[in-house]
NULUMTOR-99640 format. One line per 5 residues: number of its first residue (from 1); their letters; for each residue x, y, z negated of C-alpha. Coordinates in nm, 3 decimals, decimal comma. Last residue first. Example, Ala and Ser with C-alpha at 12.3 -4.5 7.8 and 13.67 -1.06 7.14 Angstrom:
2
2> sa> 1,367 -0,106 -0,714 | 1,230 -0,450 -0,780;
END
This chain:
150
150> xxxxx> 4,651 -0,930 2,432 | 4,339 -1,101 2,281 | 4,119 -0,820 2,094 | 3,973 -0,999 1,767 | 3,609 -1,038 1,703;
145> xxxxx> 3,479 -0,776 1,428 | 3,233 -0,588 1,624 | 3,073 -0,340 1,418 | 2,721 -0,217 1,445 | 2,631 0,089 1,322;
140> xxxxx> 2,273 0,182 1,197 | 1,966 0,439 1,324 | 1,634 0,495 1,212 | 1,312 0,438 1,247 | 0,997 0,624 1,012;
135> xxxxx> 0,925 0,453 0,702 | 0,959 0,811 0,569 | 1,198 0,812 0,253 | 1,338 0,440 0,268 | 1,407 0,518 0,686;
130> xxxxx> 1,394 0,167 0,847 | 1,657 0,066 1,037 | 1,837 -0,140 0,742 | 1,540 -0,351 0,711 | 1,587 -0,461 1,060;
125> xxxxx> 1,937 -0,581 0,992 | 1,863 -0,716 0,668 | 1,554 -0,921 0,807 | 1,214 -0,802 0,768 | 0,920 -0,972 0,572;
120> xxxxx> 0,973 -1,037 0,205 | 1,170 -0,716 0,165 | 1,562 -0,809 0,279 | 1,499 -1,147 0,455 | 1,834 -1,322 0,421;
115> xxxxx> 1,993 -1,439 0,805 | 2,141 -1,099 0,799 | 2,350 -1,212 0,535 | 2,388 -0,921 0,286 | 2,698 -0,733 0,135;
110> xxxxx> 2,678 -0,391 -0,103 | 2,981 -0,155 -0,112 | 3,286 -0,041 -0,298 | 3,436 -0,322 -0,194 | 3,504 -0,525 -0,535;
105> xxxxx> 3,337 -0,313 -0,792 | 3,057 -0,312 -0,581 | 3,030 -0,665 -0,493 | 3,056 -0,792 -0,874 | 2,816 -0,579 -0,954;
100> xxxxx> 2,559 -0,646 -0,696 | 2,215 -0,569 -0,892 | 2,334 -0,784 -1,186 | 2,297 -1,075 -0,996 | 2,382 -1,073 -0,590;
95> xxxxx> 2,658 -1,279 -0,521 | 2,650 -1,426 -0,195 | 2,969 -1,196 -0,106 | 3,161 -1,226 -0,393 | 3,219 -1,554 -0,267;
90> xxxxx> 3,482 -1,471 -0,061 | 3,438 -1,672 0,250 | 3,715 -1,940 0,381 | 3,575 -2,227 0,263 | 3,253 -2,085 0,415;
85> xxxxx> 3,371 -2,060 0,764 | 3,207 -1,752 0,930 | 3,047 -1,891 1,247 | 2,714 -1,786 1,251 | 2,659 -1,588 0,920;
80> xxxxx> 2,590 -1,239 1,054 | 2,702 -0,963 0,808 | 2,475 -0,736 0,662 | 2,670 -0,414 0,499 | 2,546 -0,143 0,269;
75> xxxxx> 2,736 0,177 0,196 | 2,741 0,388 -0,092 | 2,609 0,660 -0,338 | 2,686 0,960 -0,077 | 2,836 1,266 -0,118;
70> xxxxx> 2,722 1,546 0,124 | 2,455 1,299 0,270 | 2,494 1,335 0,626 | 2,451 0,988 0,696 | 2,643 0,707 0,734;
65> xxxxx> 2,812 0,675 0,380 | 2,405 0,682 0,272 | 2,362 0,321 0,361 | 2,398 0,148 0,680 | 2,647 -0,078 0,873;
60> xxxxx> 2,564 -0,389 1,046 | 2,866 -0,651 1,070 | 2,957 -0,870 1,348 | 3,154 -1,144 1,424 | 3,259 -1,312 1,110;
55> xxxxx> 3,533 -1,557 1,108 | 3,635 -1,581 0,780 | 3,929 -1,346 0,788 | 3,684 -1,162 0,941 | 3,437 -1,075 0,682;
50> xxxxx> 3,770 -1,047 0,405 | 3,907 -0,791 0,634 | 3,540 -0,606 0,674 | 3,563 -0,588 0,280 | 3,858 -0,452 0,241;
45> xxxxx> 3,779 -0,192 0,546 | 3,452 -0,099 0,371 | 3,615 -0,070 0,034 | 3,897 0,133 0,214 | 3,618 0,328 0,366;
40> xxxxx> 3,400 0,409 0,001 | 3,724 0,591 -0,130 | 3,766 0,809 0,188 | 3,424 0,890 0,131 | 3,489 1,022 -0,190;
35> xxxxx> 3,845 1,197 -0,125 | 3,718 1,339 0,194 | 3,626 1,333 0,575 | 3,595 0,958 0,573 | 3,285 0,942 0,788;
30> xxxxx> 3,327 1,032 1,131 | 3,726 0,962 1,212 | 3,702 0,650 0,948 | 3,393 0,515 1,138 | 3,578 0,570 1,485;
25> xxxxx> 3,902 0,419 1,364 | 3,647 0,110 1,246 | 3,532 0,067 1,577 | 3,123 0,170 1,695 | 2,877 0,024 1,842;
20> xxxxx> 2,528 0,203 1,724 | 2,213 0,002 1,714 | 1,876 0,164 1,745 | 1,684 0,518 1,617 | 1,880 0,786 1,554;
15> xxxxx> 2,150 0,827 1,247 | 2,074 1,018 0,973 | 1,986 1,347 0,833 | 1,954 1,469 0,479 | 1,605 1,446 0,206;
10> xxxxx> 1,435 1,218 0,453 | 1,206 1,372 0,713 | 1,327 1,199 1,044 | 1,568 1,500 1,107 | 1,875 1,370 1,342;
5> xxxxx> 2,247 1,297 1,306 | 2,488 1,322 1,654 | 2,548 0,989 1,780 | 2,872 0,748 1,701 | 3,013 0,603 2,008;
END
């Protein structure tokens, strides 16, 4: 479930402190609520195909997409390495020159391993919950990508 926004300071509200769960439908129902972010979501959901089709597990979701930015300059994804099968990963998604062109024009969006150390000292995921404005905590969605056996 996605939580209600808070104030931590920063120039529009975002998520609380911790990890969120939440399904794609339930990112889409939140955050997709016009033409721009609708735009940004099928990157996201492109890009969460290609993570899977792999063999991700789990994504982290952050940027300004899931806040209450009025119209927000993107979304970030870190992705968790174990088990994605590199022959089957899009390389797109260890590119990172030219400030993540190639990502961008691809999904819309930014990709990081969460094994990569975002700042020199925190992980992605950990970067991720920390407010750029403040440094105060905050919140980011995590994404289960393993399939539902029927």
């Amino acid at each position: 479930m996605i939580p209600n926004f808070v104030d931590v300071g920063s120039p529009w509200k975002v998520l609380p402190p911790g990890e969120h769960k939440a399904t794609m439908k339930e990112i889409e129902a939140h955050y997709a609520i016009s033409a721009h972010r609708k735009h940004f979501f099928h990157g996201l959901q492109e890009g969460v195909k290609a993570l899977r089709y792999a063999g991700c597990r789990i994504i982290f979701l952050d940027g300004s997409f899931i806040t209450e930015k009025p119209i927000p300059k993107d979304y970030d994804i870190c992705w968790d390495p174990i088990g994605v099968d590199t022959t089957k990963r899009d390389p797109v998604f260890l590119d990172f020159s030219n400030m993540r062109k190639k990502q961008k024009d691809r999904y819309y969006g930014e990709f990081f391993p969460t094994s990569a150390l975002a700042d020199g000292v925190n992980f992605f995921s950990e970067f991720f919950q920390i407010d750029k404005y403040t440094g105060k905590s905050k919140g980011i969605i995590k994404i289960s990508l393993r399939r539902i056996k029927n």
